[in-house]
C-alpha angles and dihedrals in degrees: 000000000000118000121200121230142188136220124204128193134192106240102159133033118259093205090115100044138106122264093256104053081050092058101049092055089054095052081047087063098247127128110161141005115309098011115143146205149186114217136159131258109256136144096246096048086048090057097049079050098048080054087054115032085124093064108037142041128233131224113176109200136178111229109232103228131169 
């Protein structure tokens, strides 16, 4: 069975923004530019990246399984 994944990448600083976005790119996995992360797609993972689509970069992938 595939499972789909997404990879998220750090492209902007978050030194101006809110807590909260801070904070969502924390709980994303992502400290600094050009960071990056797998995670899977999820609802909930889709909605801290919907608070976030200024600051990161999206790559939807299918996982190759056997």
């Amino acid at each position: 069975m595939a499972e789909k994944t997404i990879t998220v990448r750090q492209k902007r600083s978050y030194i101006a923004c809110m807590p909260k976005t801070r904070g969502t790119l924390r709980a994303l996995g992502l400290r600094k530019i050009g960071d990056t992360n797998v995670l899977p797609d999820r609802p909930e993972i889709r909605g801290m990246i919907a608070r976030v689509p200024h600051l990161i970069e999206i790559i939807v992938s299918d996982k190759k399984g056997s």
